[in-house]
BALOBA-1460 file (C-alpha; in Angstrom, 3 decimals):
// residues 338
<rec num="1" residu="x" x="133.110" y="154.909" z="122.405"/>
<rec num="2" residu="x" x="130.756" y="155.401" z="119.231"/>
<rec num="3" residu="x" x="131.563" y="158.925" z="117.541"/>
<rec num="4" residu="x" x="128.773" y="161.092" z="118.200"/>
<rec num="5" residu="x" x="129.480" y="162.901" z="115.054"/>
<rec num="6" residu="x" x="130.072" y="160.473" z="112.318"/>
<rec num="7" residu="x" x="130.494" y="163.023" z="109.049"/>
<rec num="8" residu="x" x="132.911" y="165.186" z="110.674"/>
<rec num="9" residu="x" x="135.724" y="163.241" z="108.931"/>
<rec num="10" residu="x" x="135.345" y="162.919" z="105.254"/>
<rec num="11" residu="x" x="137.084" y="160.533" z="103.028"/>
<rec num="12" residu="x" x="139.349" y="162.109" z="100.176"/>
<rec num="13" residu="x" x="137.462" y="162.112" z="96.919"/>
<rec num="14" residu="x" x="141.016" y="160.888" z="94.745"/>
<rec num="15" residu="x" x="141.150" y="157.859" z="96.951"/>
<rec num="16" residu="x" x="137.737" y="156.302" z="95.976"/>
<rec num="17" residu="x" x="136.538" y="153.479" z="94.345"/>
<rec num="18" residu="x" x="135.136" y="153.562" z="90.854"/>
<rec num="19" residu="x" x="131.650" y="154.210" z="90.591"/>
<rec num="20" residu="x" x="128.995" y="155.088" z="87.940"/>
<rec num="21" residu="x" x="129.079" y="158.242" z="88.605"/>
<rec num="22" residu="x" x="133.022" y="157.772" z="87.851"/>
<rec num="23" residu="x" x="132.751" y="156.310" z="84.721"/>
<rec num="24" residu="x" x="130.588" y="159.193" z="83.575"/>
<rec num="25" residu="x" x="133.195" y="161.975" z="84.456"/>
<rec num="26" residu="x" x="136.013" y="159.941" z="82.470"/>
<rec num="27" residu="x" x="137.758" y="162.491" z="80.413"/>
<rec num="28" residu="x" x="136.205" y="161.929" z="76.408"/>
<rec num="29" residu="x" x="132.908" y="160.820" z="78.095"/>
<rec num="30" residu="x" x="131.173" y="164.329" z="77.284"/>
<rec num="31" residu="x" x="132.235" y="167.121" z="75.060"/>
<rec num="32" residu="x" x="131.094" y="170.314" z="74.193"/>
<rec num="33" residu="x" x="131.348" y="172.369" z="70.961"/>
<rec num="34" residu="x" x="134.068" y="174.567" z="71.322"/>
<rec num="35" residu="x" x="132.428" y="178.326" z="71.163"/>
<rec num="36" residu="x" x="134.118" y="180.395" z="68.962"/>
<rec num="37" residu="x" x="133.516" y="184.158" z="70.147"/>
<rec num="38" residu="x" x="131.619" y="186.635" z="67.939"/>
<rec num="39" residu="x" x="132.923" y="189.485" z="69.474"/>
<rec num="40" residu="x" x="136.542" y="191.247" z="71.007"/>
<rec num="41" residu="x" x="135.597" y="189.730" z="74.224"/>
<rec num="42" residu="x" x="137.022" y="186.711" z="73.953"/>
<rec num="43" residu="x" x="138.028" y="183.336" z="76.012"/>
<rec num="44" residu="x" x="142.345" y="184.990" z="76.137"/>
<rec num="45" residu="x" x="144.027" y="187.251" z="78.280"/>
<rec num="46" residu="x" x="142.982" y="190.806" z="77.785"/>
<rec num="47" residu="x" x="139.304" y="190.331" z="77.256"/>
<rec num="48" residu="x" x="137.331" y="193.028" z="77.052"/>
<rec num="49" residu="x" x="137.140" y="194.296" z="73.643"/>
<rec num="50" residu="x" x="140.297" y="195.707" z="71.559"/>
<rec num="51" residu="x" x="143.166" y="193.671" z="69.872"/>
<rec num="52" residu="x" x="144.546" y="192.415" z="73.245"/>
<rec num="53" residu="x" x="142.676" y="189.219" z="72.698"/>
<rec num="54" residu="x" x="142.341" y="188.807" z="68.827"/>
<rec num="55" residu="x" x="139.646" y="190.814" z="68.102"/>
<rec num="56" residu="x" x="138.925" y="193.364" z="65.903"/>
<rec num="57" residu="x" x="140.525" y="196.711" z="67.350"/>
<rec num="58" residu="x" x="138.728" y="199.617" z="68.231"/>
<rec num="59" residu="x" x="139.349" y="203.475" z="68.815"/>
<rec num="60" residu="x" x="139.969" y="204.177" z="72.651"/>
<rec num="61" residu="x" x="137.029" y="206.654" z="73.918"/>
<rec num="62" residu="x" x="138.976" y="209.723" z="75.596"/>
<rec num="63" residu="x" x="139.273" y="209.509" z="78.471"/>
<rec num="64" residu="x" x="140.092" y="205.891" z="78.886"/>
<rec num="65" residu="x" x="143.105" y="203.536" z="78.671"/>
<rec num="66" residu="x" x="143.839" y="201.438" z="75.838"/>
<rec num="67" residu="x" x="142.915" y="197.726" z="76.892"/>
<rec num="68" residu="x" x="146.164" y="196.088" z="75.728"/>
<rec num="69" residu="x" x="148.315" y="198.200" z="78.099"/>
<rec num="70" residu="x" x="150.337" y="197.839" z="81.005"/>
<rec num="71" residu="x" x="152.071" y="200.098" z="83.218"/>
<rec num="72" residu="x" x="154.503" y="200.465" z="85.968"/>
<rec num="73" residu="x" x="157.840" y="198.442" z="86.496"/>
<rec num="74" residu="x" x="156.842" y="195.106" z="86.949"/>
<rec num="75" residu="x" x="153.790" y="194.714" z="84.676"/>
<rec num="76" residu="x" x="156.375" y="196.065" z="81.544"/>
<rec num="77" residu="x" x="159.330" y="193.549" z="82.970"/>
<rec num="78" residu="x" x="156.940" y="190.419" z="82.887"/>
<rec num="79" residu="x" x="155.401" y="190.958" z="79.781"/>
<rec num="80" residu="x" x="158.888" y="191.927" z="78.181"/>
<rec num="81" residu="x" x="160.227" y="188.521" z="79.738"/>
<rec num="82" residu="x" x="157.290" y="186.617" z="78.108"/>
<rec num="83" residu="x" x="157.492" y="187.835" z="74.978"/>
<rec num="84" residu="x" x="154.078" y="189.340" z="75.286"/>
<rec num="85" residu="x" x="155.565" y="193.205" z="74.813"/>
<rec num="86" residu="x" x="154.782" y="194.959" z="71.388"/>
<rec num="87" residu="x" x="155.223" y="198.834" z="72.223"/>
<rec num="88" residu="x" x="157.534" y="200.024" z="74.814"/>
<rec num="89" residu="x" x="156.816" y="203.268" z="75.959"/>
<rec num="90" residu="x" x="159.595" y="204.965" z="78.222"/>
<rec num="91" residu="x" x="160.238" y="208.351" z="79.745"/>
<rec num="92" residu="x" x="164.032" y="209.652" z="79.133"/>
<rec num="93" residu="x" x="163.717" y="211.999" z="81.703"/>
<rec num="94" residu="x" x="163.063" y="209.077" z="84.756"/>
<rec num="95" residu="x" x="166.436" y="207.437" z="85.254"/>
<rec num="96" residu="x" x="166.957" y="203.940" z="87.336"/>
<rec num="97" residu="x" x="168.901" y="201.012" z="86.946"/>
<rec num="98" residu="x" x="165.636" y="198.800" z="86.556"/>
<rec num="99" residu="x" x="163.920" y="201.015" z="83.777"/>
<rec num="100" residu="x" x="167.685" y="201.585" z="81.457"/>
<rec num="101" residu="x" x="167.854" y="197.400" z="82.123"/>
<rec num="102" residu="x" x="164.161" y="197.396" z="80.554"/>
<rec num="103" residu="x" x="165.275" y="199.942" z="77.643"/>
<rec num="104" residu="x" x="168.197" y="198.171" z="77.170"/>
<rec num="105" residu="x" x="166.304" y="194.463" z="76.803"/>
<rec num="106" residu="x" x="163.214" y="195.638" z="74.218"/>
<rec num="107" residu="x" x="166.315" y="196.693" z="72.447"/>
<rec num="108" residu="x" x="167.881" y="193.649" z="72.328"/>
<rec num="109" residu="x" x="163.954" y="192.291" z="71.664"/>
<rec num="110" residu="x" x="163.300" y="194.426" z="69.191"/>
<rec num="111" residu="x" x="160.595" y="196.156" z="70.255"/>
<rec num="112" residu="x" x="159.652" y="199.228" z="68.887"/>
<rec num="113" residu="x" x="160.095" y="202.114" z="71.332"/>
<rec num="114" residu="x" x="158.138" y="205.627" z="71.651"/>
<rec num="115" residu="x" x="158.086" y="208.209" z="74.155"/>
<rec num="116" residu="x" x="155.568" y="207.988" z="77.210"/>
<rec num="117" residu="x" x="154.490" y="211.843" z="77.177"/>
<rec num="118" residu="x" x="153.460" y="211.806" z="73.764"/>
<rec num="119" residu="x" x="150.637" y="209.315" z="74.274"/>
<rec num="120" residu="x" x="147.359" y="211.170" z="74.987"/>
<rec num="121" residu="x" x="146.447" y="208.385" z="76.938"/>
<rec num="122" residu="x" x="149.757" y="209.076" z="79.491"/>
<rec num="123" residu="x" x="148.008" y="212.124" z="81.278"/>
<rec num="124" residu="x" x="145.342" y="209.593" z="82.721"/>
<rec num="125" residu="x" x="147.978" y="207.773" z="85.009"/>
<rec num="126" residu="x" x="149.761" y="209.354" z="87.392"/>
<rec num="127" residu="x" x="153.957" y="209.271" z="87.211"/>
<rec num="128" residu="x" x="153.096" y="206.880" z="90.614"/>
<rec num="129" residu="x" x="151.061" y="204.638" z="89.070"/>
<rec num="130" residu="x" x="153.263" y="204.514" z="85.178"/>
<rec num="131" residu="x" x="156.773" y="205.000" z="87.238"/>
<rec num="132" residu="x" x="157.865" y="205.954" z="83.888"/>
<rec num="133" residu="x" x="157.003" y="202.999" z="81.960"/>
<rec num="134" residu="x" x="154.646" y="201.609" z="79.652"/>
<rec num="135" residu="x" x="153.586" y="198.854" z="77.209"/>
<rec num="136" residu="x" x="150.999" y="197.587" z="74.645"/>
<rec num="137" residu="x" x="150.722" y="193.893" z="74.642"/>
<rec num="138" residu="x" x="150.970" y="191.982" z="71.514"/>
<rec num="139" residu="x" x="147.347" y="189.872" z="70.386"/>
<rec num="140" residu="x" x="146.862" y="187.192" z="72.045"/>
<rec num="141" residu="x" x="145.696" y="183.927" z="71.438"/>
<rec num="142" residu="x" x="141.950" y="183.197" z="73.328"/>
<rec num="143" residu="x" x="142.132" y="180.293" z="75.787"/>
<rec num="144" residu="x" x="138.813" y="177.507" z="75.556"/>
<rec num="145" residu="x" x="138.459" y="174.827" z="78.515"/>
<rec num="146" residu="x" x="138.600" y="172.563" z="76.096"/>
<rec num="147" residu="x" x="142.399" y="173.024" z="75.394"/>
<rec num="148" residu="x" x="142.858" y="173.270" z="79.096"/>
<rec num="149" residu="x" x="141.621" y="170.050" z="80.181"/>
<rec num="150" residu="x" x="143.590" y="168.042" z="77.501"/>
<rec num="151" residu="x" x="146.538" y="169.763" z="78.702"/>
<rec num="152" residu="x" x="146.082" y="169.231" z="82.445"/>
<rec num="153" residu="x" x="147.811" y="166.590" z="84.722"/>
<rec num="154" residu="x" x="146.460" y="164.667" z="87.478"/>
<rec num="155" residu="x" x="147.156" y="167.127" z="89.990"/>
<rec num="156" residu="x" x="144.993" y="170.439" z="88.593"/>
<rec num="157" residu="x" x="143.163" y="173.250" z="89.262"/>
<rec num="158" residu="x" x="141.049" y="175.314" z="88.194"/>
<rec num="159" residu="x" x="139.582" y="178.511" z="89.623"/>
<rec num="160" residu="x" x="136.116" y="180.208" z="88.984"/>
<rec num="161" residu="x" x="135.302" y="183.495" z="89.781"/>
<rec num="162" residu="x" x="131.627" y="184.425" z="89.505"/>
<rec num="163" residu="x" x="131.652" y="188.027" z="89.128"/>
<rec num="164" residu="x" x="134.335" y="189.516" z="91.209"/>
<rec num="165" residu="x" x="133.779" y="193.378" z="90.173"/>
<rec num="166" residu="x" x="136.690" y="195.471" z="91.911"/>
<rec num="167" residu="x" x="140.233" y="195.193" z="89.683"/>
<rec num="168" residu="x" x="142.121" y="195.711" z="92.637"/>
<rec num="169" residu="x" x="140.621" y="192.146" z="93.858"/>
<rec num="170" residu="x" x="140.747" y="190.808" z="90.522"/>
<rec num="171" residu="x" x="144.620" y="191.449" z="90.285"/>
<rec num="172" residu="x" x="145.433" y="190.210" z="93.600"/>
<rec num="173" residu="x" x="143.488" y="187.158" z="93.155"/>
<rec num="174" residu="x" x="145.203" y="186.214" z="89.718"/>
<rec num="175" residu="x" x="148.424" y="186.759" z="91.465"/>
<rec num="176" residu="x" x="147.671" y="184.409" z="93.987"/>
<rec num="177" residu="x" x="146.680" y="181.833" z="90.854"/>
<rec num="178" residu="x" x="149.768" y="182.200" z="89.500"/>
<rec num="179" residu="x" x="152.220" y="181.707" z="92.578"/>
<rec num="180" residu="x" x="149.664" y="178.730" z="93.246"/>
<rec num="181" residu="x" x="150.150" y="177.199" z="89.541"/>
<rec num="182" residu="x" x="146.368" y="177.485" z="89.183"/>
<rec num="183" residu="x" x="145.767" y="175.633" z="85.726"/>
<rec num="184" residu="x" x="142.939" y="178.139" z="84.178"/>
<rec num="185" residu="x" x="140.948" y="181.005" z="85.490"/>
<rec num="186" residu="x" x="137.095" y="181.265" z="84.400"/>
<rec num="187" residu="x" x="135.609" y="184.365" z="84.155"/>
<rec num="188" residu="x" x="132.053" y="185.197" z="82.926"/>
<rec num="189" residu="x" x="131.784" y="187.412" z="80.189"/>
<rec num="190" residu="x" x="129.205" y="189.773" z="81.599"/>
<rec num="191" residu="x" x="128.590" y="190.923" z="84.821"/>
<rec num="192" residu="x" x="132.145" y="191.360" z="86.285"/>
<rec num="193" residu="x" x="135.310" y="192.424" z="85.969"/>
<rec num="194" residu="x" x="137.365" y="191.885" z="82.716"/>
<rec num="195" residu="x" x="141.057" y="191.513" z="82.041"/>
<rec num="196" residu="x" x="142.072" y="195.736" z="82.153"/>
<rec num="197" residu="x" x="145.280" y="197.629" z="82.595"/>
<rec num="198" residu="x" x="144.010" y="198.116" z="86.360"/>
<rec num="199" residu="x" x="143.625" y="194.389" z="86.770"/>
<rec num="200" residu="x" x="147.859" y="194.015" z="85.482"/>
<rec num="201" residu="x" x="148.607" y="196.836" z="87.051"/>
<rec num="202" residu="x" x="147.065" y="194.894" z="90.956"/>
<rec num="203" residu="x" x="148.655" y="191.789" z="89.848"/>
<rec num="204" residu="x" x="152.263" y="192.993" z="89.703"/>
<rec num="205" residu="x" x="151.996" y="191.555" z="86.108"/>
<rec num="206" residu="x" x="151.228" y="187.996" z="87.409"/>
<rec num="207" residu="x" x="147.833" y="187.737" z="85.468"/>
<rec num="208" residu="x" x="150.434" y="187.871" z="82.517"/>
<rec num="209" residu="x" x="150.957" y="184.149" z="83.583"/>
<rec num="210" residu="x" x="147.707" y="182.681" z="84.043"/>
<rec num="211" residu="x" x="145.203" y="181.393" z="81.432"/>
<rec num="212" residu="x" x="142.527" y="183.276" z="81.642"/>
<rec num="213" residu="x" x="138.977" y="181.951" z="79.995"/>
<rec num="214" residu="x" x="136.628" y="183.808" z="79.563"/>
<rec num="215" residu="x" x="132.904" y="181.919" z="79.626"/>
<rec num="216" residu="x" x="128.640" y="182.233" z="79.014"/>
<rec num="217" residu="x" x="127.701" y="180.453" z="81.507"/>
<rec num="218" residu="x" x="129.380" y="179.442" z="84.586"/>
<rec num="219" residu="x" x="127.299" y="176.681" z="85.566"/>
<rec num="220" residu="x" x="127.863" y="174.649" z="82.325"/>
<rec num="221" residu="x" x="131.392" y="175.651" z="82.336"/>
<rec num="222" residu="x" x="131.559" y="173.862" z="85.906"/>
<rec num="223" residu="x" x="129.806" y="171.079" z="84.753"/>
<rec num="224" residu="x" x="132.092" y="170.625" z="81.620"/>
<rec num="225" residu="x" x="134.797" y="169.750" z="84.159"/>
<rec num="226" residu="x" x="133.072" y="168.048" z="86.359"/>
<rec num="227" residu="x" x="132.152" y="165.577" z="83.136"/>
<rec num="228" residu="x" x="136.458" y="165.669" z="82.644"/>
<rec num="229" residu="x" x="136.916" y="164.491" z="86.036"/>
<rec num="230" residu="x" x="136.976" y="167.442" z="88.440"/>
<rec num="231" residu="x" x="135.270" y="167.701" z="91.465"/>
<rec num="232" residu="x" x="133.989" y="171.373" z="91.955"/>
<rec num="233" residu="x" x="134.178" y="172.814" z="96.145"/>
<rec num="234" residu="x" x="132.818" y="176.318" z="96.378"/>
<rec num="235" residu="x" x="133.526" y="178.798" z="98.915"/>
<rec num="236" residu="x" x="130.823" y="179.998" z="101.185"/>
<rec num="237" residu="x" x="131.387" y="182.493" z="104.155"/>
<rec num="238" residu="x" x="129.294" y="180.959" z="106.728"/>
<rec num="239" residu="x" x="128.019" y="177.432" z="105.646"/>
<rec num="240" residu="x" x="129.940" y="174.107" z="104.367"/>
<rec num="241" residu="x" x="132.841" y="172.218" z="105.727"/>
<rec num="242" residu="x" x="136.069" y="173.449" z="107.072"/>
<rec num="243" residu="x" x="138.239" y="174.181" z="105.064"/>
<rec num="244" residu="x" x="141.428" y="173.699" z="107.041"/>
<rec num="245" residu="x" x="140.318" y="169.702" z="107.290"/>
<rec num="246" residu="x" x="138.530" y="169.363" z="104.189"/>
<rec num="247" residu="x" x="140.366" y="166.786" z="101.971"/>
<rec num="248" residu="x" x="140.901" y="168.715" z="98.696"/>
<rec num="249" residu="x" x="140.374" y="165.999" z="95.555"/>
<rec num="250" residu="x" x="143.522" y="166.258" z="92.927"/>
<rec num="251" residu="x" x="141.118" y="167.499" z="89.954"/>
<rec num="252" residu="x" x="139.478" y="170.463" z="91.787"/>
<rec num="253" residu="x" x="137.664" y="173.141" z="90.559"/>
<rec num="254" residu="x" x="137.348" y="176.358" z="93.004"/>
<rec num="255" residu="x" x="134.715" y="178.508" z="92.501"/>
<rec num="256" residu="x" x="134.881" y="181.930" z="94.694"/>
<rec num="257" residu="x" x="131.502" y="184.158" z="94.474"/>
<rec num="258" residu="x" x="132.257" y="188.031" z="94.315"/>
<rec num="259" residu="x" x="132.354" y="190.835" z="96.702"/>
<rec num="260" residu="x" x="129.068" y="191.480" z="97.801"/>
<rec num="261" residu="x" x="126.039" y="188.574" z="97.315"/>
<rec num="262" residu="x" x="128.537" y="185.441" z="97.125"/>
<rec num="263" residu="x" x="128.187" y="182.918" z="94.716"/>
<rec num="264" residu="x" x="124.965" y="182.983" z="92.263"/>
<rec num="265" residu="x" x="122.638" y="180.229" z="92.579"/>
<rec num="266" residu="x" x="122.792" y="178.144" z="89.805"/>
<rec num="267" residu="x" x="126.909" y="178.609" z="90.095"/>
<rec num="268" residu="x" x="126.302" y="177.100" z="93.936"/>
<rec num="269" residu="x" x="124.126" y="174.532" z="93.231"/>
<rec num="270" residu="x" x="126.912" y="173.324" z="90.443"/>
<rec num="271" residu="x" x="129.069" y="172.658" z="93.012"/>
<rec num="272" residu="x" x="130.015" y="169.053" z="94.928"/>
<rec num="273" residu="x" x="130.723" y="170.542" z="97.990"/>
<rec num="274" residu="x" x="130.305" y="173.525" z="99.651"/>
<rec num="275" residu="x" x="133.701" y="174.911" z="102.718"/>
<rec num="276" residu="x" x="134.168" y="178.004" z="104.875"/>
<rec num="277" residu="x" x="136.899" y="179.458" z="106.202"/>
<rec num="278" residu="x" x="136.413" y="179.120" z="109.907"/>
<rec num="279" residu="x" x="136.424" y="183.099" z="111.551"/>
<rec num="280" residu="x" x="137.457" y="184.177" z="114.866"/>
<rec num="281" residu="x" x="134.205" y="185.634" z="117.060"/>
<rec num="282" residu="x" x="133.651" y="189.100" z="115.742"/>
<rec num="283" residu="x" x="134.373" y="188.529" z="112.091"/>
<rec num="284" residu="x" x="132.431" y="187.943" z="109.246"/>
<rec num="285" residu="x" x="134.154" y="187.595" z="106.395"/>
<rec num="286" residu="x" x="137.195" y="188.053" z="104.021"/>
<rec num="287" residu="x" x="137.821" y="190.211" z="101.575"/>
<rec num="288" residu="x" x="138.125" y="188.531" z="98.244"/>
<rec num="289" residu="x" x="141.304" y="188.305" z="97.394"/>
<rec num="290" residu="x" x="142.179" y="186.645" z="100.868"/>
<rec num="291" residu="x" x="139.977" y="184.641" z="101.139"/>
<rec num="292" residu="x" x="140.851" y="183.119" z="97.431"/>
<rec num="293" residu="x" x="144.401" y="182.877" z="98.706"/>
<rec num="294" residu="x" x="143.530" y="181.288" z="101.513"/>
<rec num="295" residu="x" x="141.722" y="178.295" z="99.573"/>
<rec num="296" residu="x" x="144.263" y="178.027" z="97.272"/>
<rec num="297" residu="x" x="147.359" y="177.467" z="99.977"/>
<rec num="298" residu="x" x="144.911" y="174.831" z="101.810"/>
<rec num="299" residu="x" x="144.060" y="172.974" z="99.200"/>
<rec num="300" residu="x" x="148.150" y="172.984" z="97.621"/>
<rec num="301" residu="x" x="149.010" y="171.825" z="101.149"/>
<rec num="302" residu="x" x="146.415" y="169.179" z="101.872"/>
<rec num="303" residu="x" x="147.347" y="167.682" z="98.555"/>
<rec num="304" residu="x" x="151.501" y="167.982" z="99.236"/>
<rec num="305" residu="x" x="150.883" y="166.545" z="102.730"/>
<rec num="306" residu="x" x="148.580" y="163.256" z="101.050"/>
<rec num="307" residu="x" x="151.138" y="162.560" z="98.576"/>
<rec num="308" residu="x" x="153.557" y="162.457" z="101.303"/>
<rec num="309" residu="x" x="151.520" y="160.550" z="103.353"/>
<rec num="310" residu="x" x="151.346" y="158.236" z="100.607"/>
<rec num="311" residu="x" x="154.982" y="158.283" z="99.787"/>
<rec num="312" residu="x" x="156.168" y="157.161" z="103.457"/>
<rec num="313" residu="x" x="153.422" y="154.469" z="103.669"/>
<rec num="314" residu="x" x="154.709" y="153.005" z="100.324"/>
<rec num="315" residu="x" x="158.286" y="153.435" z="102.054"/>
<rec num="316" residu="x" x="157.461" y="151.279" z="104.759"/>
<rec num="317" residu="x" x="155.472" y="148.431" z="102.866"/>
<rec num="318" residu="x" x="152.188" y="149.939" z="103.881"/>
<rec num="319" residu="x" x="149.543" y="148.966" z="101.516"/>
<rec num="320" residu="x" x="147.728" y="152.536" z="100.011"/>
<rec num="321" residu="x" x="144.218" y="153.191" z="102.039"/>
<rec num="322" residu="x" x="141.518" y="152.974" z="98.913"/>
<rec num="323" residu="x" x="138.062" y="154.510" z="100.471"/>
<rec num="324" residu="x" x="135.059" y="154.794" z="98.627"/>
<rec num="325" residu="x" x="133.655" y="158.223" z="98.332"/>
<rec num="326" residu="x" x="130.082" y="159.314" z="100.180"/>
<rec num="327" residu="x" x="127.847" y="161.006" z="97.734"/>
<rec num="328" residu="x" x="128.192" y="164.939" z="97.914"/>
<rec num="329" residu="x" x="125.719" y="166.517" z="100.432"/>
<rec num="330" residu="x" x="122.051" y="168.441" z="99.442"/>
<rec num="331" residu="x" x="122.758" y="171.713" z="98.829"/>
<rec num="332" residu="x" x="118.918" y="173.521" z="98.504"/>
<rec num="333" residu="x" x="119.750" y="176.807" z="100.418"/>
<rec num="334" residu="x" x="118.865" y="179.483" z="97.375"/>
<rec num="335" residu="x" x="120.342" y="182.492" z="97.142"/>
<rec num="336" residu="x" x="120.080" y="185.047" z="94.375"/>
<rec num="337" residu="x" x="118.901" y="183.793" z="90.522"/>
<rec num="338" residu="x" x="121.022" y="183.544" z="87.709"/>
């Protein structure tokens, strides 16, 4: 019997045949300057003004915490372990095996040691949130999308968040980059939240590990990939494909919209396809952070299931399916301008 509902199964988009369109997204078929930043809020880790990043450092209003610090147990461990750690800042009178094994390695490292209590900035956190530990992070080096696409494999992704504003969210989601082996993270410059102590703090000192970029313009930084061979799938909360069939391509960029109003429109209409989490009756909506996650395990375990797939067929003599792909859908629903 005919199905009623031809579209509902989509071909995968790295099992197509080459096309125009193809030969236009070959990596080296379109470039773009690189940007060198102006100002401390750079494409690296730490962006947001202050040496974290390489630019030019600046005095710390009262009140607030220096940008290039990190605090609590884990945050301190990873960046000691990476060789990121330029200040260690300990309390004598907090004693645990974990914190003397920290002591004892920036002392094997080097690293210059001062007491927590006599930093002004130390009576912002509470002893919860510092557990007796501290750090500044050395400078370091901004990250471009250029250097990220020469460097990636077949198999990549990259993640864009378009204004996620809450650093609790923020931290969670870069942790759930890192455990994912998320390629690059793209941030805009303006408009959301930045690379802070808060955001480390969330992460559990994961964000430590992921390449963070910091970008202008979101849509051009999507379509910069796209011209490098990625195919960009946003993530809507009630519209698009499902995302627990959808057939993630190898180059993928995700784009995630922020807490309240979703993707922006130009960011949207950037994108090749649009999927939604499907939602028992009765709820909306994730929160951020899950949601991200969520995205990010599908699409790792679509692609680990195809490649096994692949492997068995190839096992058994079974020649490799090649399908062309079907041109992305309209999307024309606006939301809110750029």
């Amino acid at each position: 019997m005919e199905d009623p509902n031809p579209k509902r199964r989509r071909r995968r988009p790295r099992r197509r045949r080459k096309t125009q369109q193809d030969a236009q997204r070959q990596p080296g078929a379109a470039t773009r300057p690189t940007r060198k930043p102006t100002n401390g809020r750079g494409g690296g880790r730490g962006g947001g003004g202050g040496g974290g990043n390489g630019g030019t450092p600046r005095a710390v209003p009262k009140g607030q915490l220096p940008p290039n610090l990190v605090y609590g147990i884990n945050p301190v461990a990873v960046a000691l372990e990476l060789g990121q750690l330029k200040t260690l800042f300990y309390d004598k009178g907090r004693q645990s095996e974990r914190l003397q094994h920290i002591h004892a390695q920036a002392q094997d490292d080097h690293v210059e040691i001062r007491p927590l209590q006599r930093q002004g900035w130390s009576r912002i956190l509470s002893s919860e949130l510092h557990q007796g530990i501290a750090g500044m992070l050395a400078d370091q080096p901004r990250a471009y999308l250029e250097e990220v696409v020469v460097e990636a494999g077949d198999n990549s992704c990259i993640l864009v968040l378009d204004r996620v504003q809450d650093p609790q969210n923020l931290g969670a989601v870069l942790r759930s980059a890192a455990a994912t082996g998320v390629d690059a993270v793209v941030l805009p410059k303006a408009g959301g939240c930045g690379i802070t102590p808060a955001v480390h703090k969330a992460s559990a000192g994961l964000s430590l590990m992921v390449r963070v970029v910091e970008d202008e313009n979101l849509a051009q930084a999507i379509s910069f990939l796209k011209e490098h061979g990625y195919w960009a799938i946003g993530c809507e909360s009630s519209e698009g494909e499902d995302a627990t069939t959808f057939e993630f391509p190898e180059k993928r960029v995700i784009v995630m919209g922020n807490e309240a109003e979703g993707m922006r429109r130009l960011t949207r209409e950037s994108c090749d396809y649009l999927v939604r989490i499907p939602m028992d009756s009765g709820v909306e909506s994730l929160n951020i952070s899950v949601a991200t996650g969520v995205i990010l395990y599908l699409a790792k375990a679509d692609l680990a299931r195809a490649a096994w797939e692949e492997n068995n067929a190839e096992e058994n003599g079974e020649p490799a399916v090649t399908e062309a792909e079907p041109a992305p859908p309209a999307i024309d629903d606006p939301v809110s301008e750029e």
